[in-house]
C-alpha positions in Angstrom: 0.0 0.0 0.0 1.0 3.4 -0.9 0.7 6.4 1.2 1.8 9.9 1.2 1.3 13.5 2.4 0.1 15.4 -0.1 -0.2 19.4 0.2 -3.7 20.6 -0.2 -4.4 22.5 -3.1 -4.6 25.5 -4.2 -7.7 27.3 -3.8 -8.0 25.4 -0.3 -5.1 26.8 0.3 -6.1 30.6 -0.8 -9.2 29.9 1.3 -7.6 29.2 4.4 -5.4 32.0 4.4 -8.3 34.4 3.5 -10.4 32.8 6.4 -7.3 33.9 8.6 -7.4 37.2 8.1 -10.8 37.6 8.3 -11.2 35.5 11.4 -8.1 37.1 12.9 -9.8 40.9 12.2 -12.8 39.1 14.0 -11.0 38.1 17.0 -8.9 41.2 17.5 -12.2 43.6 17.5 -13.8 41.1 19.8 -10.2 41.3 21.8 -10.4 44.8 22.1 -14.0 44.9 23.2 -13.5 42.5 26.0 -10.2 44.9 27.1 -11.6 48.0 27.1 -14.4 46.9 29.4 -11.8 45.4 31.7 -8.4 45.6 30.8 -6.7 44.7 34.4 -8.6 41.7 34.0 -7.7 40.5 30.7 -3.8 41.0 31.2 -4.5 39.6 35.1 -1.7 36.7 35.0 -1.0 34.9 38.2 3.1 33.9 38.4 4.0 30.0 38.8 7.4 29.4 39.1 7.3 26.0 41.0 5.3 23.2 39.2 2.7 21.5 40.8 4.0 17.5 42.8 1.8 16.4 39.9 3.8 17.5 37.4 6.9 16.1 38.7 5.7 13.3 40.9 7.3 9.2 40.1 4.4 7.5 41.5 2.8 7.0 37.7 5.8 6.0 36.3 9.8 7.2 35.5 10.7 10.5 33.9 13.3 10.3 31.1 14.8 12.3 28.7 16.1 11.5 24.8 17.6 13.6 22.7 17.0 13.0 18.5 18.8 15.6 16.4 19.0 18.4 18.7 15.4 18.3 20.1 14.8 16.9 23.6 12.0 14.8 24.4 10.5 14.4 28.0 8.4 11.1 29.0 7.0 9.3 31.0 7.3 5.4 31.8 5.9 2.8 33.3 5.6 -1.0 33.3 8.0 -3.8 32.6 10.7 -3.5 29.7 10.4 -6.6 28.1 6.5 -6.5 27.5 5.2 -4.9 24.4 5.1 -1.1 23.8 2.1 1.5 24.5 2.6 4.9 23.1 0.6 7.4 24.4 0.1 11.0 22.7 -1.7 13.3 24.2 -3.9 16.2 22.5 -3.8 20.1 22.6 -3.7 22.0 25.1 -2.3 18.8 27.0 1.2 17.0 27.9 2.1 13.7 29.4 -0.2 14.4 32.1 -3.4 13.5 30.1 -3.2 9.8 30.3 -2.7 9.7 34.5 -5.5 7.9 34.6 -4.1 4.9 32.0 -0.5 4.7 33.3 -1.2 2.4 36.3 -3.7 0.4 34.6 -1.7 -0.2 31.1 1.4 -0.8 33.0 0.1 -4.2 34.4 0.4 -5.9 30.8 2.4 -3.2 28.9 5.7 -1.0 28.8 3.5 2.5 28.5 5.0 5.8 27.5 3.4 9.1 27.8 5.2 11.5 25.8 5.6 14.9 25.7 4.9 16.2 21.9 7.6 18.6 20.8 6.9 22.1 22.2 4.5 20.3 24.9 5.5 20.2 28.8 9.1 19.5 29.4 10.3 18.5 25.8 12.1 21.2 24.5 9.8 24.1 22.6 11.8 25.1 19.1 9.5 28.8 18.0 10.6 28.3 14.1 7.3 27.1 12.5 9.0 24.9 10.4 9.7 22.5 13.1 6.2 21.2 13.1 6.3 20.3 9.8 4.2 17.0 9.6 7.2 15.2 7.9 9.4 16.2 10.6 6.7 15.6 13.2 6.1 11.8 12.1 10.3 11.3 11.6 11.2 12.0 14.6 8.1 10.0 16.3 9.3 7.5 14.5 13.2 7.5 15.5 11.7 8.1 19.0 10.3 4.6 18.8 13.5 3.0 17.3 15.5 4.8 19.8 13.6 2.5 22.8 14.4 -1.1 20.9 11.1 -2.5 19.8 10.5 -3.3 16.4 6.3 -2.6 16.7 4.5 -0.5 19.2 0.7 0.1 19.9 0.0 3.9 19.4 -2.8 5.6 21.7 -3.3 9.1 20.5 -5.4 11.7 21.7 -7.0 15.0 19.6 -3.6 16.3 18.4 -2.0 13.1 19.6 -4.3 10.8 17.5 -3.7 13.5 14.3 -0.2 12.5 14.5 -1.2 8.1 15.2 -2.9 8.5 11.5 0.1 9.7 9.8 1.6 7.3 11.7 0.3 4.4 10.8 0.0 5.9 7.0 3.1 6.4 6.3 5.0 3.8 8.9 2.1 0.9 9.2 4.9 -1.8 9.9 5.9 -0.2 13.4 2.4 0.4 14.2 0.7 -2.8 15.8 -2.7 -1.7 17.1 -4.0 2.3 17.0 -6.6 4.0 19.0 -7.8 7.1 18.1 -10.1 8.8 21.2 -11.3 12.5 19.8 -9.5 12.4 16.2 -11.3 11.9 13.1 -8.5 11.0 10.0 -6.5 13.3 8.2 -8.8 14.5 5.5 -11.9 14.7 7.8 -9.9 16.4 11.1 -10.8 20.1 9.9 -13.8 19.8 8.4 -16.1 18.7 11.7 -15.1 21.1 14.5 -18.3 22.4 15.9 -18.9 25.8 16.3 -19.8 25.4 20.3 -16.3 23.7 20.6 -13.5 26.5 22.2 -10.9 25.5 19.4 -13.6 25.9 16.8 -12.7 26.8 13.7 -12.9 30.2 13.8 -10.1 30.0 16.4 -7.8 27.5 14.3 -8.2 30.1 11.7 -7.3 33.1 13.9 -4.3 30.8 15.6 -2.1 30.9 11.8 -1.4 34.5 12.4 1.7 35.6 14.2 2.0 36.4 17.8 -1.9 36.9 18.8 -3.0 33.8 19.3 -0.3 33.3 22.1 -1.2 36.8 23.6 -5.1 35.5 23.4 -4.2 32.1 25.3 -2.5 33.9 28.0 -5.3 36.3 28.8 -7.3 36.5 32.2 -5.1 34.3 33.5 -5.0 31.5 31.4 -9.3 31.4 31.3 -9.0 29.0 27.8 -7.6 26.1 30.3 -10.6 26.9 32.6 -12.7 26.4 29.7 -10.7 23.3 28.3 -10.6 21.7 31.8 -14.1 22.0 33.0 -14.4 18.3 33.9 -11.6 18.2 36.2 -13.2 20.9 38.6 -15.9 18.3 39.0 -13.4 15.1 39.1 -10.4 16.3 40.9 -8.7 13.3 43.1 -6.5 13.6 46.3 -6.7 16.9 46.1 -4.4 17.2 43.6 -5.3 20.6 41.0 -4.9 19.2 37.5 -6.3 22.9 36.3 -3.2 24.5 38.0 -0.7 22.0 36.8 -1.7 22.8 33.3 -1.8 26.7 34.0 1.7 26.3 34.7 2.8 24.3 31.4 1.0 26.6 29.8 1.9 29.7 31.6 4.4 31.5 29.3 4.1 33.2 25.7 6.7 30.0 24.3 4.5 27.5 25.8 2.0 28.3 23.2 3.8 29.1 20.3 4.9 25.1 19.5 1.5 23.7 20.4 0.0 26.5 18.4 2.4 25.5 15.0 0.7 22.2 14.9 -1.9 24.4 14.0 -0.2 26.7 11.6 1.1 23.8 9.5 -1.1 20.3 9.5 -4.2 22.1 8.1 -2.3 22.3 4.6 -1.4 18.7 4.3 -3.9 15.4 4.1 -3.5 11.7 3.2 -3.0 10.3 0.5 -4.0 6.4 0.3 -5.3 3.9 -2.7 -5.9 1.7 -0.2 -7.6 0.9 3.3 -5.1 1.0 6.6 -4.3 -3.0 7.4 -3.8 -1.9 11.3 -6.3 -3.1 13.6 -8.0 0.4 14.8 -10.1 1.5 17.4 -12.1 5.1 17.4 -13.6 6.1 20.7 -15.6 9.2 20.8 -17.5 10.9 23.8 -21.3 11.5 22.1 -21.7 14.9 23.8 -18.1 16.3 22.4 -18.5 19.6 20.9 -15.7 19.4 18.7 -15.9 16.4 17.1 -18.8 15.2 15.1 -19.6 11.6 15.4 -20.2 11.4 11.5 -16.2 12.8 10.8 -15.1 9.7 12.9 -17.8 7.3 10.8 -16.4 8.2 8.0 -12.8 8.3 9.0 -13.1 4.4 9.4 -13.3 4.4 5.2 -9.7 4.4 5.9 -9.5 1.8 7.8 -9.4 -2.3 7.0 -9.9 -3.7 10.5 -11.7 -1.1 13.0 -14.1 -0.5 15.9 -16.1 2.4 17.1 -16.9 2.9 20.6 -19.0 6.0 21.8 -19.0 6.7 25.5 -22.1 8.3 26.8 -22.1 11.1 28.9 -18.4 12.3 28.0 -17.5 14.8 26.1 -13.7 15.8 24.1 -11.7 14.6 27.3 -13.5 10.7 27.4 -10.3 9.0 29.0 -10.1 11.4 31.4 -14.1 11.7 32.2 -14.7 8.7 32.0 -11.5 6.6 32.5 -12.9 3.1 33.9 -14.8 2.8 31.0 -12.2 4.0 28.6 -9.8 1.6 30.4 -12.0 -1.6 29.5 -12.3 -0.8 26.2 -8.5 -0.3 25.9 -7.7 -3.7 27.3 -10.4 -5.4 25.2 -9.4 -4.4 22.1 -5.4 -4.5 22.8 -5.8 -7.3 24.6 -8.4 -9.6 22.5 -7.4 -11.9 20.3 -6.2 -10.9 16.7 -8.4 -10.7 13.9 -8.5 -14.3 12.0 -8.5 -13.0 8.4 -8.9 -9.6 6.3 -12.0 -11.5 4.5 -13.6 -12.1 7.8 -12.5 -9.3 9.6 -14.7 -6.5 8.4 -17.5 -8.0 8.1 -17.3 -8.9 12.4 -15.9 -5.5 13.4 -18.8 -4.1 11.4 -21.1 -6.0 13.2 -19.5 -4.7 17.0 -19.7 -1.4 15.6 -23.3 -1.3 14.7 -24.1 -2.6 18.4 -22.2 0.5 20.2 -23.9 2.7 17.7 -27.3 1.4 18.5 -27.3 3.4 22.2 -26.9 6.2 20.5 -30.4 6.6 18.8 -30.9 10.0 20.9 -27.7 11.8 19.0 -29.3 12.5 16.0 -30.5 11.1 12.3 -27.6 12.6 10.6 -25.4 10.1 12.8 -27.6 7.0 11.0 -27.9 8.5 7.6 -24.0 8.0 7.7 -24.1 5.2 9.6 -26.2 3.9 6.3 -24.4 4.9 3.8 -21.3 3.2 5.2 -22.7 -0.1 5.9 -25.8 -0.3 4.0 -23.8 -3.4 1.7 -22.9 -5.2 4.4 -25.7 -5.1 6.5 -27.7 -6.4 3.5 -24.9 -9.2 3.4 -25.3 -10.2 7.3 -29.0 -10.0 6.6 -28.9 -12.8 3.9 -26.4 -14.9 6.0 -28.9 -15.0 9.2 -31.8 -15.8 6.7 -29.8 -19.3 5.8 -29.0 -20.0 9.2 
C-alpha cells in the first residue's frame, strides 16, 4: 500500500489563508471589546514558578529524557521492559499528564509511555514554525520509537495526539501494531467537523495561523482558555491534587504556546494520501456529547481503515479518557488485549457488526449520525442480513 502526504491544493489553500485574516480581524475587535471593558482583567496573570507535585511526581511512572537531532523529548514510563510497547500521545492544550489515569492500569500488561509532543510540557519548545512540519513531526516519532528497541508498538493518540497516530500508521504501518484514536477523526476529515460550540472551533484554528496573537489570546485573564478546556476536572479532581493549575503552569508563558500552536499553523495544509484501506487493527472512541468532534467525521474516518471498531462513550464529552477513564480503560484492554483478527476476509464483516451494536445506544444523537451510519454499511448489512436468513 502506498501512502503519502500530499499538500492541499490551491484554492483550499487561498481559502484558508483568507479565512485567517478575516477571522483574525474578527477576534482582534472582539479582543479589544473585552479589554476595554476590563483591561486589568484581561492581562491579570498569576506567576507560577514552581510546578505543581503532579507535574513532577514518580508515583505514575519514571521521567526520562532522549535527545534526536538536537530536540529533547521528555516522557514518562511505566511498566516492565520486556512487555510490548504502548505509546501514548496526548492532544492540545495537554502533555504527558493526560493519560494519569491509564498509566497504572496499562502498565500491568504493557511497557507505557506518555510522551511529551515537541513544544508540549518539558520537551524542548523550538519557535521556528518549520519544526512542526508533519514530515518532521512523524520522523522524529518514529526515530523516538527505534531509539527504545522494539520493532512494533501500539499507538494511543489523543486530539492532536491521535492526528499525529494516523500519519503514523499511513506512512509507517509496519511499526504500528494496534492504534486508537479517542477524539481524532483521519487526516482529510480532522478540519472539516469542528463544531462551532467547541472553544478551538474553527474560527479559532483560523485566527491561531497569524503571528503572535493567538499566544497573547491564550495567556489572557489568567490563562481562562484552560478553565474552559478543563471543566471536567473541577468536578473530578482526586486527592486533592489541582490538574487545572498543573496545566496553567505548562501553559503559563508566551513560548508554551507558540509550539502547540504550530501544529496548527502547519497540519491544516497537508492530508492523506491512500489507494488503499489502513491494514492496522483500529479503534475510534468518541464521547457523544463532544462539541468538537462530530460523530459522522469519525464514521467516515473508518473508510480508511481495514480492520476497525467504534466505541461512543455516553455522557463524555472531548476529554473521554479522562471523564470517564474506567470505561475508557476496558475498552482499551479489550481491544489490545483480545485476540487478533482471523482474516482480512472475515474481519470487516465482524468489526462491522460490533460497531453497529455500540452505535445502537446512540439513537438519541441525532439522524444525521444513522444517515451515515447507512451509507457506510448499508452493503454489508444487506450481506449479514442474507447470511442470518440461511442459518
Amino acid at each position: 500500500m502506498k501512502v503519502t502526504i500530499k499538500k492541499v491544493s490551491f484554492w483550499l489553500k487561498a481559502k484558508l489563508f483568507i479565512l485567517c485574516f478575516v477571522y483574525g480581524f474578527y477576534f482582534i475587535l472582539k479582543r479589544l471589546v473585552k479589554w476595554a471593558w476590563n483591561p486589568k482583567k484581561f492581562f491579570d496573570m498569576r506567576q507560577r514558578d514552581k510546578p505543581p507535585l503532579c507535574l513532577v511526581d514518580n508515583s505514575l511512572g519514571k521521567h526520562s529524557y532522549v535527545k534526536l537531532k538536537g530536540i529533547k523529548f521528555h516522557y514518562v514510563e511505566a511498566g516492565e521492559m520486556n512487555k510490548p510497547l504502548v505509546l501514548l500521545l496526548h492532544g492540545f492544550p495537554d502533555c504527558w499528564l493526560s493519560w494519569r489515569e491509564q498509566l497504572p492500569i496499562l502498565s500491568e500488561h504493557y511497557r507505557v509511555i506518555a510522551l511529551d509532543l515537541k513544544g508540549f510540557g518539558d520537551s524542548d519548545k523550538p519557535t521556528n514554525r518549520r519544526s512542526y512540519k508533519i514530515e518532521i513531526l512523524i520522523n522524529e516519532l518514529h526515530q523516538f520509537i527505534s531509539t527504545l528497541g522494539v520493532a512494533k508498538c501500539n499507538i494511543i493518540g489523543h486530539d492532536l495526539g491521535g492526528l499525529l497516530g494516523w500519519f503514523m500508521i499511513g506512512l509507517h504501518s509496519d511499526i504500528v501494531d494496534k492504534f486508537i484514536a479517542i477524539s481524532s477523526p483521519h487526516p482529510n476529515f480532522y478540519w472539516m467537523e469542528m463544531a462551532k460550540n467547541n472553544i478551538f472551533n474553527n474560527k479559532w484554528i483560523h485566527f491561531s495561523r497569524l503571528p503572535f496573537l493567538p499566544e497573547m489570546d491564550a495567556l489572557k485573564e489568567d490563562l481562562s482558555v484552560i478553565n474552559d478546556t478543563f471543566k471536567h476536572l473541577e468536578i473530578n479532581q482526586k486527592r486533592e491534587e489541582n490538574y487545572v493549575e498543573a496545566y496553567k503552569y505548562a501553559f503559563s508563558r508566551s513560548e508554551d504556546w507558540t509550539g502547540p500552536i504550530n501544529y496548527y499553523r502547519n497540519l491544516p495544509f497537508v492530508r492523506l494520501n491512500s489507494s488503499e484501506c489502513f491494514n492496522n487493527q483500529t479503534l475510534l472512541i468518541v464521547g457523544n456529547l463532544d462539541s468538537g468532534v462530530s460523530l459522522e467525521s469519525i464514521i467516515q474516518s473508518s473508510e480508511y481503515v481495514d480492520r476497525f471498531t467504534i466505541k461512543v462513550i455516553t455522557g463524555a464529552r472531548h476529554f473521554p479518557h479522562q471523564e470517564k477513564p474506567n470505561v475508557v480503560n476496558q475498552i482499551i484492554l479489550n481491544f489490545l488485549l483480545g485476540p487478533p483478527t482471523i482474516n482480512d476476509k472475515g474481519s470487516r464483516k465482524g468489526i462491522v457488526s460490533t460497531w453497529l451494536g455500540s452505535l445502537s445506544s446512540t439513537v438519541k444523537y441525532g439522524n444525521q449520525v444513522f444517515d451515515a451510519v447507512h451509507k457506510r454499511t448499508n452493503g454489508v448489512v444487506s450481506h449479514l442480513q442474507k447470511v442470518y436468513l440461511l442459518h
